[in-house]
SEFIGU-267164 format. One line per 4 residues: number of its first residue (from 0); their letters; for each residue x, y, z of C-alpha. Coordinates in steps of 0.02 Angstrom, whole numbers. Layout:
// residues N
NUM) a) X Y Z; ...
// end
This chain:
// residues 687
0) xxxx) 582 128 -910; 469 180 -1033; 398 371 -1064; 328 442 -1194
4) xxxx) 316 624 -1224; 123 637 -1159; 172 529 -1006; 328 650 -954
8) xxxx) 206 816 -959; 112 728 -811; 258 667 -743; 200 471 -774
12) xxxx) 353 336 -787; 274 162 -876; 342 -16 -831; 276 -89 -959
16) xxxx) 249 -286 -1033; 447 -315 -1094; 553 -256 -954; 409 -340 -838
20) xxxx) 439 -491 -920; 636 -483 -932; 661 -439 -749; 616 -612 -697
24) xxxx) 533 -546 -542; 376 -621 -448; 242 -512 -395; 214 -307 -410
28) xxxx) 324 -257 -254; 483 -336 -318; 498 -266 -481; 438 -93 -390
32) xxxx) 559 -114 -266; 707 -102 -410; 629 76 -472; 730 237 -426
36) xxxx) 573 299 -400; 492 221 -279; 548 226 -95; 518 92 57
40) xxxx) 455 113 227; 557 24 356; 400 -107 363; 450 -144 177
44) xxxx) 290 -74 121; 305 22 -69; 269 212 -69; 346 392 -164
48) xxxx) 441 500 -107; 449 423 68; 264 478 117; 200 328 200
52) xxxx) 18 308 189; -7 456 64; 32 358 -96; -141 314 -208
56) xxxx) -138 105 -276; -244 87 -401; -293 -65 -494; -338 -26 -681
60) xxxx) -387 144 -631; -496 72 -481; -460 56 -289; -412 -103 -255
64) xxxx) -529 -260 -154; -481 -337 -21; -323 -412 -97; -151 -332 -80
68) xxxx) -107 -275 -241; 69 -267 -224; 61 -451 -211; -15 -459 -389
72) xxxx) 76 -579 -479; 200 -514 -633; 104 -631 -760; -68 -545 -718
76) xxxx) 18 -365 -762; 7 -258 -930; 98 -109 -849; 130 2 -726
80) xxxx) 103 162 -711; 203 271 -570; 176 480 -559; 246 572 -409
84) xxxx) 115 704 -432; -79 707 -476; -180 719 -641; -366 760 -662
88) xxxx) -391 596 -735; -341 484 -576; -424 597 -469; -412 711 -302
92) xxxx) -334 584 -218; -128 518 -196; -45 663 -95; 117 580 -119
96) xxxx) 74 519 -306; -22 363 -377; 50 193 -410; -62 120 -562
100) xxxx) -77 -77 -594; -153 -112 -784; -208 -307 -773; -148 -397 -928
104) xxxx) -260 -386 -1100; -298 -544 -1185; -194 -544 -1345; -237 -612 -1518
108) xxxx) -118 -735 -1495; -96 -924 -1412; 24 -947 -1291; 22 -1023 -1089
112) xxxx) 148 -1009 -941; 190 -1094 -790; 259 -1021 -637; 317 -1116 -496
116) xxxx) 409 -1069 -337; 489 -1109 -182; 596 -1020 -26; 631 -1068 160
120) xxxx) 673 -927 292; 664 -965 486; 635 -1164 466; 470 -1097 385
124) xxxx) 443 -1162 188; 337 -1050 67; 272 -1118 -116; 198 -1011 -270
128) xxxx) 109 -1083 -421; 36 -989 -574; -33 -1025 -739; -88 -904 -860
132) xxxx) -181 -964 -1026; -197 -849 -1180; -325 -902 -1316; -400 -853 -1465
136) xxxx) -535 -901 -1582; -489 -953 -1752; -659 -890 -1843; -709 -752 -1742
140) xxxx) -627 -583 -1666; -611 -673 -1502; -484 -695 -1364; -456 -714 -1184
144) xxxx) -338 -765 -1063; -375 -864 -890; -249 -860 -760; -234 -945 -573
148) xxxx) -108 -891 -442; -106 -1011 -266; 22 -958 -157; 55 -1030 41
152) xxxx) 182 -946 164; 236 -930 342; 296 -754 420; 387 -786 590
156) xxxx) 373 -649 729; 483 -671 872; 556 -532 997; 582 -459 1159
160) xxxx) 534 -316 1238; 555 -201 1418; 424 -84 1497; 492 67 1602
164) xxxx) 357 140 1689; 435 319 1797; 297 385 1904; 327 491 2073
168) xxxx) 503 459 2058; 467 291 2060; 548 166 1931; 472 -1 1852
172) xxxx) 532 -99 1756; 455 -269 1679; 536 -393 1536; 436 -487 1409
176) xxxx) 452 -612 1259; 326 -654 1123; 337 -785 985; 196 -830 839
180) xxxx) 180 -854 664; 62 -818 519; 18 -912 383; -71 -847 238
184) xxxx) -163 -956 93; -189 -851 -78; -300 -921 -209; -361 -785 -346
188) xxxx) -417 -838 -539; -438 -700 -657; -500 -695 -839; -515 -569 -979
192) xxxx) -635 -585 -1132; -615 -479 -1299; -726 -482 -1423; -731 -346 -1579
196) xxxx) -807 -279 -1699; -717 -200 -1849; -590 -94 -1797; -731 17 -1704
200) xxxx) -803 -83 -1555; -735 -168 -1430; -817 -262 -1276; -742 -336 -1134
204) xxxx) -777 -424 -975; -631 -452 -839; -708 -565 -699; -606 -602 -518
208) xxxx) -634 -708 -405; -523 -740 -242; -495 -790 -73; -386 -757 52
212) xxxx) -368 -844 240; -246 -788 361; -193 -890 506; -114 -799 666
216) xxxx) -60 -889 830; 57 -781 961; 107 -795 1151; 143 -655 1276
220) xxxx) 250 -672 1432; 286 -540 1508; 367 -554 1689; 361 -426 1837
224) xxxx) 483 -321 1926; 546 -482 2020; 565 -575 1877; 396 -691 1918
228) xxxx) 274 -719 1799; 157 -588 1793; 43 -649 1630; 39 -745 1468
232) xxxx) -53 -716 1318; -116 -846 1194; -198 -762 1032; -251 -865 880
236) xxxx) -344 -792 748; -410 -820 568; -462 -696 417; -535 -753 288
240) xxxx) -549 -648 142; -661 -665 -18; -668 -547 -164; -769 -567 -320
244) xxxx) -773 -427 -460; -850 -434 -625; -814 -278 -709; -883 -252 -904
248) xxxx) -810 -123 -1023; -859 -62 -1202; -724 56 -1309; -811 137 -1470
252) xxxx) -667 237 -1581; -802 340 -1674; -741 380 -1880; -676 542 -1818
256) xxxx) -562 453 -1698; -663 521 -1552; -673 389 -1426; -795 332 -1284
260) xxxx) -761 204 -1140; -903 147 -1031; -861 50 -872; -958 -41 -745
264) xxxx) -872 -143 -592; -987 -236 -475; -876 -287 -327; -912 -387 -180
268) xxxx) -789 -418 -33; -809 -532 123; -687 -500 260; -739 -655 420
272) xxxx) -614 -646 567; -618 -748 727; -505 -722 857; -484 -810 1048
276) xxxx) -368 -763 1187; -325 -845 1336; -249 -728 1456; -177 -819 1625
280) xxxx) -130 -686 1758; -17 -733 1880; 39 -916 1863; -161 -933 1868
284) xxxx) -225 -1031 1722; -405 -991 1633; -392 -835 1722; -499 -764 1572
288) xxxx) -544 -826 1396; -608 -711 1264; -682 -739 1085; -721 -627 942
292) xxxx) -805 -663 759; -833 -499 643; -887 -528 475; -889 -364 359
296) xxxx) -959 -389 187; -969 -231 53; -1047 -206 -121; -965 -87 -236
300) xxxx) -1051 -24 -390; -944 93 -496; -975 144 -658; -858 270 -775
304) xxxx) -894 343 -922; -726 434 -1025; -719 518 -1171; -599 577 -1277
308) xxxx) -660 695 -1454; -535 664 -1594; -342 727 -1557; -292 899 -1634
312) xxxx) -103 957 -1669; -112 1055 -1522; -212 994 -1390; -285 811 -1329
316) xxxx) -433 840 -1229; -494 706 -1090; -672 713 -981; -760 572 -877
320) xxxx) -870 535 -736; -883 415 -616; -1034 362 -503; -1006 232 -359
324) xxxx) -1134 176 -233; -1070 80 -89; -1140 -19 41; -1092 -133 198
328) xxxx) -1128 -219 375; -1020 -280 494; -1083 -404 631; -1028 -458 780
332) xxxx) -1022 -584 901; -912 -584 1074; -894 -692 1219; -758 -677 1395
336) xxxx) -781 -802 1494; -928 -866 1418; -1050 -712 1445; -1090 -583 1339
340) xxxx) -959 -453 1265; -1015 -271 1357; -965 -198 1191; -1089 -299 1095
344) xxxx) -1226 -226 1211; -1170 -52 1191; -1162 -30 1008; -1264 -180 953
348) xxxx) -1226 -333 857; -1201 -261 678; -1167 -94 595; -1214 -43 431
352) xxxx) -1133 111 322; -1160 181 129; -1057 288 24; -1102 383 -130
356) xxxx) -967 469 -247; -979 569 -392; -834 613 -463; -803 728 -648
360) xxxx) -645 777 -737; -595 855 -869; -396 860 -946; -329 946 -1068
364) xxxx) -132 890 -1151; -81 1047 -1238; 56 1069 -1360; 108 1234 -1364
368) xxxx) 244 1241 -1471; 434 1118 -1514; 458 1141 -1358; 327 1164 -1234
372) xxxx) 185 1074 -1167; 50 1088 -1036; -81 960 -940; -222 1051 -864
376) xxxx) -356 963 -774; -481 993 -649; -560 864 -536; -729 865 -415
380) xxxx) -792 735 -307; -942 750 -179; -926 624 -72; -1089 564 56
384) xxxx) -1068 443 197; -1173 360 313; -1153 287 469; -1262 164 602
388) xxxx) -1184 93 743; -1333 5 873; -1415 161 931; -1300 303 870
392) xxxx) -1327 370 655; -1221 495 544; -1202 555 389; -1069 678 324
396) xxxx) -1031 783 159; -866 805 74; -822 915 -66; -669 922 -143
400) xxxx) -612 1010 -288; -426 960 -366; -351 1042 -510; -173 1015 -576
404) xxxx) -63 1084 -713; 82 1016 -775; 222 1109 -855; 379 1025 -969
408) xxxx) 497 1126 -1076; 626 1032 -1184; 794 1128 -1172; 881 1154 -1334
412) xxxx) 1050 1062 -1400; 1078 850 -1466; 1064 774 -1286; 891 742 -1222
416) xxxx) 861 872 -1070; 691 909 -1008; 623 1023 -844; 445 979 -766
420) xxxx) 353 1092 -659; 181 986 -580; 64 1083 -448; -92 988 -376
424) xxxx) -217 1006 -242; -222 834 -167; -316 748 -21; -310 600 79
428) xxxx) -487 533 152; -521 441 307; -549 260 292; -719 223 335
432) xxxx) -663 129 488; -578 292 596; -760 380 582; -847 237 683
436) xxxx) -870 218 872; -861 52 923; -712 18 1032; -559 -95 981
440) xxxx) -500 -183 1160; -321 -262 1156; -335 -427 1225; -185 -379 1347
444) xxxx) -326 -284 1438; -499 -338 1411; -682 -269 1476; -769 -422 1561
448) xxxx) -949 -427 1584; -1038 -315 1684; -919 -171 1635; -755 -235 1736
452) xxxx) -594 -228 1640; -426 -242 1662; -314 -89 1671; -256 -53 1518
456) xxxx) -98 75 1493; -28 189 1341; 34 37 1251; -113 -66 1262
460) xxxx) -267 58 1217; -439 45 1170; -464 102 1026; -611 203 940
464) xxxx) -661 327 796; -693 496 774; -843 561 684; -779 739 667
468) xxxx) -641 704 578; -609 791 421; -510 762 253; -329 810 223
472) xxxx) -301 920 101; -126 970 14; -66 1099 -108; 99 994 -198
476) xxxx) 224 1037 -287; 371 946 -391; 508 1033 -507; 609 870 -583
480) xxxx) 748 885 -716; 807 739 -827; 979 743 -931; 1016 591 -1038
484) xxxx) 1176 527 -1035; 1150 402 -1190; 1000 269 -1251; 992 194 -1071
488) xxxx) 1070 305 -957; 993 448 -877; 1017 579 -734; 869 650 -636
492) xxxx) 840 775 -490; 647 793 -440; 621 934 -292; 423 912 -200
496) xxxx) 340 1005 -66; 171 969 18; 84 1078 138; -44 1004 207
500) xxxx) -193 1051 311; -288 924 419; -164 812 441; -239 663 539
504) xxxx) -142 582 680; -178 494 835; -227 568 1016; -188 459 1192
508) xxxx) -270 512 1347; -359 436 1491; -528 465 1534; -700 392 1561
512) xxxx) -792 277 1423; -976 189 1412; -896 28 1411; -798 5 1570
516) xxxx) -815 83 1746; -657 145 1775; -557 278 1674; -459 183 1516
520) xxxx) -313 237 1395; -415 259 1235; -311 314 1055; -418 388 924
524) xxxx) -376 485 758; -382 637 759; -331 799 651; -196 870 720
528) xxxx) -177 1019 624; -41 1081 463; 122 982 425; 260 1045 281
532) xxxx) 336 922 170; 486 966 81; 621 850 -3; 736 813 -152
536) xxxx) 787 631 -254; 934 606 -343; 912 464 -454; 1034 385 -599
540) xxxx) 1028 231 -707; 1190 183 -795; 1230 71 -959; 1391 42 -952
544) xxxx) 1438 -2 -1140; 1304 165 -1163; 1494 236 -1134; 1604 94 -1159
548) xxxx) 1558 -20 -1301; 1679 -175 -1242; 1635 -158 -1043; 1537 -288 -967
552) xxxx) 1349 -276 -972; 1324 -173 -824; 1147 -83 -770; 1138 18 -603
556) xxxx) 1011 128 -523; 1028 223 -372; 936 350 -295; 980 463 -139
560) xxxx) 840 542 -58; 821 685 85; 676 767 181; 628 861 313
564) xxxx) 434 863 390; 367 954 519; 190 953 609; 137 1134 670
568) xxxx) 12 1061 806; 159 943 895; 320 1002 999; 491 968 909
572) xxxx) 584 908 881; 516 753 822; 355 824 730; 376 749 561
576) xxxx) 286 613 470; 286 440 521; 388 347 415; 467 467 310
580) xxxx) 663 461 364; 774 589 342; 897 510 218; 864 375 103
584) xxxx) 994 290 -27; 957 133 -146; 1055 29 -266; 1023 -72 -395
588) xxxx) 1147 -191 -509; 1116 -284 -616; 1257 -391 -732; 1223 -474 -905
592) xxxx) 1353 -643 -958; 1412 -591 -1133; 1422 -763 -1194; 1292 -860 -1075
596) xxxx) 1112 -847 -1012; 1145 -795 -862; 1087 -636 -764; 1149 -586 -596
600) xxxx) 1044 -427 -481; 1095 -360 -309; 986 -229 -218; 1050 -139 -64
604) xxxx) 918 -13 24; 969 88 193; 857 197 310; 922 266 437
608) xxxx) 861 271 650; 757 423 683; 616 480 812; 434 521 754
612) xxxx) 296 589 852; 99 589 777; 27 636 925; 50 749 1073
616) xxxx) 94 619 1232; 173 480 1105; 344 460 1006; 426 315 919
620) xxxx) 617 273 873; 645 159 736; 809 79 715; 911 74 543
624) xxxx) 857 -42 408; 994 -114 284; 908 -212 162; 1014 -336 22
628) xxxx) 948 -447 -78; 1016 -543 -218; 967 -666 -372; 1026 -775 -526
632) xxxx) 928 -795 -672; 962 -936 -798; 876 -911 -962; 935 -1045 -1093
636) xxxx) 787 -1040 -1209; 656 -935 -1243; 539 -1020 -1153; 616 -1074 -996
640) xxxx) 713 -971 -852; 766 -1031 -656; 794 -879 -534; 903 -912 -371
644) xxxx) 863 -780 -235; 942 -748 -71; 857 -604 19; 857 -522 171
648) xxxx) 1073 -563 192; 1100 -394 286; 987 -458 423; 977 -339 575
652) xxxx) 860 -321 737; 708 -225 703; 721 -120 853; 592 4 915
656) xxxx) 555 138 1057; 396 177 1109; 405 336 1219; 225 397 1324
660) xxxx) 233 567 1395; 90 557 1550; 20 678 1655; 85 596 1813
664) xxxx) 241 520 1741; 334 433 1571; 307 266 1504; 442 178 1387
668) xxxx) 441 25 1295; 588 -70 1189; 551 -207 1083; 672 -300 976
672) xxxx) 612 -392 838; 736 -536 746; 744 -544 557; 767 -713 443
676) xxxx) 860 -725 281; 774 -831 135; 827 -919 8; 708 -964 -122
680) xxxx) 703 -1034 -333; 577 -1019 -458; 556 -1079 -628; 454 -1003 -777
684) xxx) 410 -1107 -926; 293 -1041 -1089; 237 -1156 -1216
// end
């Protein structure tokens, strides 16, 4: 892990282009999931300090399209860029820290590579190809690189579940089963041009283009209290997702070393869904048939401007702006039973929303003496939304103002020992999607024409908005120490606290909605009120011959983690954030043949069970996750390596509890979720 002196004020670790390349790893999440650092959800998803959902992804300082970054292929990255805290310079946003992807730069060089992989898990096959093309042009200051990932896959979702329903001293209970798969097709080509000018000017253009299309088909069967079939479920649906960006960028290093950047991204994304159901009730076939198409498209035009006046001994100063202009529709089109979707009628077949942003910030890296140095920064965004949903409008206003300082004092003596103090005011903004009205309706329990639906129940709401939902904001702060233990070995303690105001959750009640006659179970965010973060990470990486100049080539990393979270506006004792478990622990080995190309890694990740409760009448028990994976890498030239993996070998249940708290009773369901192991190669040749 590379950090320079600048990066460790802010508290910013760098993966950068040579231990990317050596770690013979695929796409973003597996080399992340290697990093002390960074923690996993029990979903697998990527995130710091084990604050699901707070962590900011950025793509080369931008929010990322439609595309999962994390999937990002590991020969379309530069670096990455991980800080646990928040700098002026990446904005108010990333309560539990920022996650950073720099795209690769085209390099004055010639050179291609190949990618290609394969894996099974679950009778299921899954294939990867890349290329990546570097050029340059012999007479002029020229270069570029093209690259092309394609990637096809199959995710398996079986399980079982039971529903306890305990109302009036009465007790029901009903089994189900489910089975489906989804298959996802991933084509994205991306492209960087350079062209300079003396050692002054620089202009680039990095155009993307992708596409996405995810294919989903699932059955239901749940039985009644006598074991009869009480209904079946069919659901097939298809995404299809299309992103096109052609951002352009010019860098002028002025003769005083001063330098300007000037950015402008114009985005477009596409997002078309279609989904049918076919839900028999009863041993009754056709009993009702449903279809949905939503198309969503969005413009994005963002432009930055950053500027930097010539560096000092003392202090490197930063400013920028940034003005984005947003705008999108969603249509709609619904059918059940071949009339016309009540929804559609209600809130009208398309709705349209805008956002404008202005964001400045100013940062300041200050040297104070040997042995101390300081990042101050201050950043403001104003923030204006709109809203139009059939006959209902809205607009809103947000401003937020976000300083941070960063403290780092080296302490004296031979070995490298450093202490880092960060504080930031943070804030996490609704997606545009929990503001807006129009109802979601699970297919388990739709609204027929004419306003007639089918009871629906706590696990199977409608779900809807909330235009009166606000921001969260949090004051954080992280005290880390580092002590080196040689050129590649390194102990580290980082302490963090958030309090945070605002915090958004979800709210389940019953009552009456335009859309269906009766009284429905409807979940909508909501903000739920102030919820303390507090936790600590122990983290070490180990060279063995760092101490032992003969030993084999061993590297580990492990981190142990613990937190505690609590919501003020929920009873205990289960008030703490979703995802974030109590205790955490990860290790990493990796072993290095002395005499042959070979490379062996093992990865072992545990979580353990725990309750969590986001809203007032809802709780949920996850089980423990154990998570191994392992891989050999063969390198024999230069050019050429083959990497063996076998993942997932600690496979365990994915069991859940979803607990309902009613006014007339309690509602409890189980589901149990099997997991696959996968085996998988892939070869990399250059040339």
């Amino acid at each position: 892990m590379k950090q320079s002196e600048n990066d460790f004020v802010a508290g910013k670790l760098i993966i950068g282009r040579k231990i990317i390349a050596e770690s013979g790893k695929q796409n973003v999440a597996d080399i992340l999931r290697r990093e002390p650092a960074i923690t996993l959800s029990k979903d697998g998803r990527v995130n710091l300090m084990g604050m699901q959902g707070y962590t900011q992804v950025l793509v080369d300082g931008l929010p990322p399209g439609v595309n999962d970054p994390f999937d990002m292929d590991l020969s379309q990255v530069e670096r990455i860029e991980i800080m646990t805290s928040a700098t002026a310079s990446t904005g108010p946003f990333g309560i539990g820290g920022t996650i950073n992807i720099i795209r690769r730069t085209a390099a004055p060089q010639r050179f291609s590579q190949i990618t290609a992989s394969a894996s099974h898990a679950a009778g299921h096959g899954n294939g990867n190809l890349t290329w990546l093309n570097n050029g340059t042009a012999a007479e002029a200051p020229l270069s570029f690189n093209l690259s092309v990932v394609a990637r096809n896959g199959v995710t398996p979702n079986v399980g079982r579940y039971a529903e306890v329903s305990e109302k009036d001293a009465w007790q029901t209970t009903r089994y189900g089963e489910y089975d489906g798969d989804t298959s996802t097709d991933y084509l994205i080509g991306s492209s960087e041009v350079v062209y300079r000018i003396g050692h002054a000017v620089e202009l680039k253009t990095m155009p993307e283009i992708g596409q996405v299309i995810v294919r989903s088909e699932s059955r239901d069967h749940r039985l009644g209290p006598g074991f009869d079939s009480e209904r079946t479920v069919h659901d097939v649906s298809r995404n299809r997702m299309s992103n096109q960006a052609i951002p352009v960028q010019l860098n002028w290093r002025m003769p005083d070393e001063s330098q300007i950047e000037v950015k402008h991204t114009l985005n477009r994304n596409t997002i078309a869904s279609r989904q049918s159901a076919q839900v028999d009730q009863g041993g009754q076939s056709d009993t009702y048939r449903s279809t949905e198409n939503q198309e969503r498209s969005e413009t994005n035009h963002i432009t930055d401007v950053t500027y930097k006046p010539a560096p000092s001994d003392e202090h490197q100063l930063e400013s920028g702006l940034r003005y984005a202009r947003s705008r999108g529709i969603i249509s709609y089109e619904g059918l059940i039973d071949g009339q016309a979707d009540q929804i559609v009628a209600l809130f009208g077949r398309s709705n349209s929303f805008s956002r404008q942003t202005l964001r400045l910030f100013v940062e300041d890296e200050w040297q104070l003496n040997r042995r101390i140095a300081l990042n101050l920064g201050l950043s403001m965004e104003t923030q204006q939304l709109a809203f139009r949903e059939g006959p209902l409008q809205g607009r809103k206003t947000f401003h937020l103002w976000a300083p941070s300082l960063h403290v780092v004092r080296k302490l004296p003596g031979e070995t490298r020992r450093r202490l880092r103090l960060s504080i930031a005011r943070t804030f996490q903004m609704p997606s545009m999607s929990q503001f807006l009205s129009r109802p979601g309706i699970s297919s388990l329990a739709p609204c027929l024409a004419g306003g007639a639906c089918v009871p629906n129940g706590p696990d199977t709401p409608d779900t809807t908005g909330n235009y009166e939902l606000t921001p969260e904001s949090a004051l954080g702060v992280n005290a880390s120490y580092s002590h080196a233990l040689g050129a590649n070995s390194e102990l580290s303690a980082e302490i963090y606290y958030r309090a945070i105001t605002g915090k958004i959750g979800q709210e389940i009640g019953v009552g009456s909605v335009a859309w269906a006659a009766d009284p429905r179970y409807v979940r909508r965010p909501v903000n739920l009120g102030k919820a303390d973060v507090a936790g600590i990470d122990l983290s070490v990486r180990l060279a063995t011959r760092d101490f032992w100049k003969s030993a084999p080539r061993l590297d580990l990393t492990g981190t142990v983690g613990m937190a505690q979270s609590r919501l003020s506006g929920l009873a205990g004792p289960d008030n703490h954030l979703a995802g974030q478990s109590p205790w955490r622990a990860k290790l990493g080995i990796t072993y290095h043949a002395d005499e042959k190309p070979l490379k062996a890694d093992v990865d072992l990740s545990v979580l353990p069970g725990d309750w969590v409760r986001d809203s007032v009448s809802h709780r949920i028990y996850e089980g423990r996750q154990v998570s191994l994976n392992t891989s050999l890498h063969w390198k024999p030239t230069a050019a050429f390596r083959l990497v063996a993996n076998l993942d997932n070998l600690a496979t365990e249940k994915r069991n859940r509890i979803d607990q309902f708290s009613l006014a007339d009773g309690c509602f409890t369901k189980r589901t149990s979720a099997a997991a696959y192991r996968k085996i998988g190669v892939r070869a990399e040749c250059s040339f």
